[in-house]
C-alpha positions in Angstrom: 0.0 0.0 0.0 1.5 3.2 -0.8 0.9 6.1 1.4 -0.1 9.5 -0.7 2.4 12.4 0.9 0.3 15.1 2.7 -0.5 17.9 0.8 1.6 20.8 2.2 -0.2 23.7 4.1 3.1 26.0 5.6 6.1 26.9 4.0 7.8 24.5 6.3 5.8 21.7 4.4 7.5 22.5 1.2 10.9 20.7 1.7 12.3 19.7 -1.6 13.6 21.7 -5.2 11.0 23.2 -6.6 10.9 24.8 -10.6 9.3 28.1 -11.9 6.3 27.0 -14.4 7.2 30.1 -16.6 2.9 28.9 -18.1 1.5 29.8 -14.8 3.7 32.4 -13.4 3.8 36.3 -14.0 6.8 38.3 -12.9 5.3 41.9 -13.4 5.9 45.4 -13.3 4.2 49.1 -12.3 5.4 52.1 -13.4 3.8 55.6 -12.6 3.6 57.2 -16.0 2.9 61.0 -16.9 2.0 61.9 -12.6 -1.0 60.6 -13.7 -1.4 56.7 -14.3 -0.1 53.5 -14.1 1.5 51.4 -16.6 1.4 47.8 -15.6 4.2 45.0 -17.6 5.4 41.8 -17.7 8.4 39.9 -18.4 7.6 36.8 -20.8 10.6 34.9 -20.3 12.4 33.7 -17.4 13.1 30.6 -15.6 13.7 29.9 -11.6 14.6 27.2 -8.8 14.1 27.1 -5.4 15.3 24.8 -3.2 13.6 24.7 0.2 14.8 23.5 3.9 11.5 23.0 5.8 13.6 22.7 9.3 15.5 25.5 8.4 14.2 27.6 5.8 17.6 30.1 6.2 18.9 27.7 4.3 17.1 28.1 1.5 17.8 29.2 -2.0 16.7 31.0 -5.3 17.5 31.7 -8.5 15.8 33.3 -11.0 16.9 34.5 -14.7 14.6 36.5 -16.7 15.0 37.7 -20.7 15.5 41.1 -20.7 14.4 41.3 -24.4 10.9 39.6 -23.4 9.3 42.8 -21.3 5.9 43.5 -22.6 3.6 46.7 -21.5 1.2 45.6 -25.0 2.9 48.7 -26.6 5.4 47.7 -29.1 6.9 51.3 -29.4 6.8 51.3 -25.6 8.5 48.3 -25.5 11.4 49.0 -27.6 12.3 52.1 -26.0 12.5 50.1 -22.6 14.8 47.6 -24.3 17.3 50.6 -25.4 20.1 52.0 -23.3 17.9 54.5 -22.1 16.3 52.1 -19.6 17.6 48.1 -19.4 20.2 48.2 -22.2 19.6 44.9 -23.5 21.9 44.2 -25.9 24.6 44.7 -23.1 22.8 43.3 -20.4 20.2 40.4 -21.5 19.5 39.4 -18.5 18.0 40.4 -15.2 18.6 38.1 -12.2 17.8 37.6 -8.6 19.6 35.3 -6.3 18.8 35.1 -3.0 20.6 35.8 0.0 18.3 34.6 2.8 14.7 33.2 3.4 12.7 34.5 6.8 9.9 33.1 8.6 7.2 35.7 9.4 4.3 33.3 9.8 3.3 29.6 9.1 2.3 31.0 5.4 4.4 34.2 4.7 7.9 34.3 4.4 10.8 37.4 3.5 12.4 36.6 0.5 16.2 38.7 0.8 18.5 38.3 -2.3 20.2 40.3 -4.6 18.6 41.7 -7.5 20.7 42.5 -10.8 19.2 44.5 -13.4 21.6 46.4 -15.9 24.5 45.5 -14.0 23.7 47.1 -10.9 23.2 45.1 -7.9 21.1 46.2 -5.4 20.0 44.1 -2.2 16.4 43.6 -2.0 13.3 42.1 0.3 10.5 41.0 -1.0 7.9 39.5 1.3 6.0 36.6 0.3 2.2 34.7 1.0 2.5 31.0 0.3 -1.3 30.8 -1.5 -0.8 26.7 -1.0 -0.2 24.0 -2.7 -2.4 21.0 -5.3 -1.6 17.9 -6.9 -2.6 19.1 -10.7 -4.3 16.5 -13.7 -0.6 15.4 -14.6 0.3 14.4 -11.1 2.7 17.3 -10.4 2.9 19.0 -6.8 2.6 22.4 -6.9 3.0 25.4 -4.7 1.5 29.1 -4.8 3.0 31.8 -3.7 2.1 36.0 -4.4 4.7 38.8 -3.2 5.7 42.4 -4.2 8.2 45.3 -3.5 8.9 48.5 -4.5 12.3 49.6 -5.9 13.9 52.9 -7.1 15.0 52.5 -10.9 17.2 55.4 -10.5 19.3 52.5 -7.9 20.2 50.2 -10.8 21.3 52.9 -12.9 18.0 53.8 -15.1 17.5 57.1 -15.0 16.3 58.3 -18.3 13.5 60.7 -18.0 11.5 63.8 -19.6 9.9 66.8 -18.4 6.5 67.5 -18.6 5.0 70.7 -19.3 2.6 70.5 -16.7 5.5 69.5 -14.5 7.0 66.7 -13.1 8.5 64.0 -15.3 7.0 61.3 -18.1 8.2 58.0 -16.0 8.2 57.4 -11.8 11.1 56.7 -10.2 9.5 53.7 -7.7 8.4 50.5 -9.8 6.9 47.7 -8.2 7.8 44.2 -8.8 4.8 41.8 -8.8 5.2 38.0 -8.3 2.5 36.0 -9.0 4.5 32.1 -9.0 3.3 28.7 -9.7 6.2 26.2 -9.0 6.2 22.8 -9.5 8.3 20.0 -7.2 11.1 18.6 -9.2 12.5 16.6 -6.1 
């Protein structure tokens, strides 16, 4: 008789190496635009591992590697300008990466993710707290965990700092953009 493993319910549950499903996972952007909007992105293309010590979730680690080239705001104009050296420089810097630094408890489903985030060749320290939203055994018999988290960063701090005054004042792009994380991962081991 085999013995179905429980289905985890606390980060401390999710032991094991667990893989970004780049299908079911948005890493996304907000930008202030104009002093008077938003403009919400995405990156299309990225990839990611965790590797998660239930009994001692400091020792726990990520990596993630997204496409600079694959940003998408739906505005193809939009989007080449970000791609230039004016904002991510992607032909010099393709990719944007996080790797993580330490992983901290703050409840039984909420953790603080601390790493260090790369974009444009400036590395900047960041924490980004996290909700584990749980975890299902999908159709194709693959465990997978949940998890939603955000923080805000200055562009200005990785070296972006392109900008243009507006005759009504203040400038055409924010200088705070927050990073959304909306992950599906799947257990590998």
């Amino acid at each position: 008789m085999t013995t179905t493993p429980a289905t985890p319910t606390t980060v401390s549950d999710l032991t094991g190496t667990w893989t970004l499903d780049a299908s079911h996972t948005r890493v996304g952007f907000v930008a202030r635009h104009a002093m008077v909007t938003k403009v919400r992105g995405a990156f299309n293309e990225f990839e990611g591992t965790a590797v998660v010590d239930g009994t001692d979730l400091a020792a726990s680690t990520v990596t993630v590697t997204i496409q600079a080239a694959s940003i998408d705001t739906r505005n193809e104009q939009r989007d080449g300008h970000l791609r230039s050296n004016d904002f991510l420089a992607m032909d010099e810097y393709p990719t944007i990466t996080f790797v993580s630094t330490g992983v901290r408890s703050t409840g039984a489903t909420s953790f603080d993710l601390v790493g260090d985030l790369t974009i444009k060749g400036v590395t900047q320290s960041v924490t980004i707290p996290f909700e584990f939203e749980g975890a299902a055994t999908d159709p194709f018999g693959n465990l997978r965990a949940g998890f939603e988290g955000s923080v805000t960063i200055n562009r200005k701090d990785f070296g972006i700092t392109w900008n243009a005054a507006l005759e009504t004042g203040g400038v055409l792009v924010g200088e705070k953009i927050v990073l959304e994380f909306e992950v599906s991962a799947i257990k590998s081991v």
